[in-house]
C-alpha positions as CSV (number, residue, x, y, z in Angstrom):
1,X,10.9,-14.4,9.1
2,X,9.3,-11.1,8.2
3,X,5.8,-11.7,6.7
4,X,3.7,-9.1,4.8
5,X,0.2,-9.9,3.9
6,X,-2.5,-7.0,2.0
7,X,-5.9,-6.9,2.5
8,X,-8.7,-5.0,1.5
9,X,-12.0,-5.2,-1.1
10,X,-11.0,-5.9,-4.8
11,X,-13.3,-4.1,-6.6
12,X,-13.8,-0.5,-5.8
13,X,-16.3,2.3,-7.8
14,X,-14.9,5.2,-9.8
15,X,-14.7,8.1,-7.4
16,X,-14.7,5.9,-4.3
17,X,-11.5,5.7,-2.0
18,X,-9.6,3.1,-2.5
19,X,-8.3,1.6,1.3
20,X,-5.7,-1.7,1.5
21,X,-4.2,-2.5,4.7
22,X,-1.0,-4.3,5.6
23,X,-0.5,-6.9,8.4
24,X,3.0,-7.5,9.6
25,X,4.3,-10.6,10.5
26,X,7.0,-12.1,12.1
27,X,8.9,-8.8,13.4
28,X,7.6,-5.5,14.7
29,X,6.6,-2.6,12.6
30,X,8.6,-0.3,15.0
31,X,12.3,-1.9,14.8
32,X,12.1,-4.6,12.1
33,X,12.6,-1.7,8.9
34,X,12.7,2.0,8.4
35,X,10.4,2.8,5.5
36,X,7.4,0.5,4.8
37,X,5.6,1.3,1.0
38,X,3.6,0.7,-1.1
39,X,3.9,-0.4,-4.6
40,X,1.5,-1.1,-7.4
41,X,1.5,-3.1,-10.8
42,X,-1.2,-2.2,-13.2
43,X,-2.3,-4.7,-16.3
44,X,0.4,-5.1,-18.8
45,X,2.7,-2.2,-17.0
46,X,5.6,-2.1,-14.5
47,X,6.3,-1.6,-11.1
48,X,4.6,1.7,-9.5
49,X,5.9,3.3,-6.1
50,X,3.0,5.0,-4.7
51,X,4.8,5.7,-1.4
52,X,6.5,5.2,1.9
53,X,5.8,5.1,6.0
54,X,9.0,5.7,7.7
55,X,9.6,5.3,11.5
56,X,8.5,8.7,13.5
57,X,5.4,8.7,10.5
58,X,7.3,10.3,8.0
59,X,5.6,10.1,4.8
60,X,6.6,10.1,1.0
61,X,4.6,10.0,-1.6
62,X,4.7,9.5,-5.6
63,X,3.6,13.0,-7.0
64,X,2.3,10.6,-10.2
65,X,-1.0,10.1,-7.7
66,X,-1.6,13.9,-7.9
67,X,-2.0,14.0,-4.1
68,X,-4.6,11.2,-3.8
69,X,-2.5,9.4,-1.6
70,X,-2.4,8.6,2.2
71,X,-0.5,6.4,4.3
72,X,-1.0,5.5,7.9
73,X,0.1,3.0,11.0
74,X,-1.4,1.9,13.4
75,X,1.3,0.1,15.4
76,X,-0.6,-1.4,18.1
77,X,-2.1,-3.8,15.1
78,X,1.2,-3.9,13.4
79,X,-0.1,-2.5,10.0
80,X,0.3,0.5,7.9
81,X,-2.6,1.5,5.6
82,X,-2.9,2.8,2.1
83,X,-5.5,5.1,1.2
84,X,-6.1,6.5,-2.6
85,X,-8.9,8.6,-3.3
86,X,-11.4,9.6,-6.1
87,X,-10.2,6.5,-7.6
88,X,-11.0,6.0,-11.8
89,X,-10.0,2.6,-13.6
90,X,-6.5,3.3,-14.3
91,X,-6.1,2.7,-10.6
92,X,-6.8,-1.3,-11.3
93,X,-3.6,-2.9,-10.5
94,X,-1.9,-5.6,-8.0
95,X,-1.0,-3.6,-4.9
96,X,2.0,-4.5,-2.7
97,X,3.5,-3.3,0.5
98,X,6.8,-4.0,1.5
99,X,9.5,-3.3,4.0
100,X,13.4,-1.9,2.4
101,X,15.0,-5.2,3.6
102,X,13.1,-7.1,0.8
103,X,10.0,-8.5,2.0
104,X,6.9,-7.9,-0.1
105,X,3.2,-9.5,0.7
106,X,2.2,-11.8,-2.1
107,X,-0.2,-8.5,-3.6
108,X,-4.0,-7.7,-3.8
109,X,-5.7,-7.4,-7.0
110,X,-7.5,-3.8,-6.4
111,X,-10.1,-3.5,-9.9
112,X,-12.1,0.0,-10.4
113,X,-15.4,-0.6,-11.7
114,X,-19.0,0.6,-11.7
């Protein structure tokens, strides 16, 4: 069984860079799924794509991040890594990664504060 699991500091400083970090689990990084993302939930809102990883490290982002965005592997560690930068409060949300067969970590709560 595939296992996803985010980690990373949860509270972060306006105009910092914000850096999470995704352990796989269970299956390889490599073979187990094509695209690996991450998605965000901020207070009271819905479901945010932020971006994708694909085998060969293709990557996608959401232009709603205005470029802030990075996302990286490191397969020997079987993670994938999510950068944001110059990071301001409305970047506070629950941040999930997840493969495109279903699996998603349980989420991190990332808050932006001085």
């Amino acid at each position: 069984q595939v296992q996803l699991q985010e980690s990373g500091p949860g509270l972060v400083k306006p105009s910092q860079t914000l850096s999470l970090t995704c352990t796989v689990s269970g299956g390889s990084i490599t073979t187990n799924s094509y695209y690996w993302s991450w998605i965000r939930q901020p207070p009271g809102k819905g479901l945010e794509w932020m971006g994708a990883i694909a085998n060969g490290d293709r990557t996608y982002y959401s232009p709603s991040q205005r470029g802030r965005t990075s996302i990286s592997r490191d397969t020997s560690k079987n993670q994938f890594t999510l950068q944001l930068s110059s990071v301001t409060p409305e970047d506070t949300a629950v941040y999930y990664c997840a493969d495109d067969l279903g699996h998603w970590g349980k989420g991190t709560l990332v808050t932006v504060s001085s």
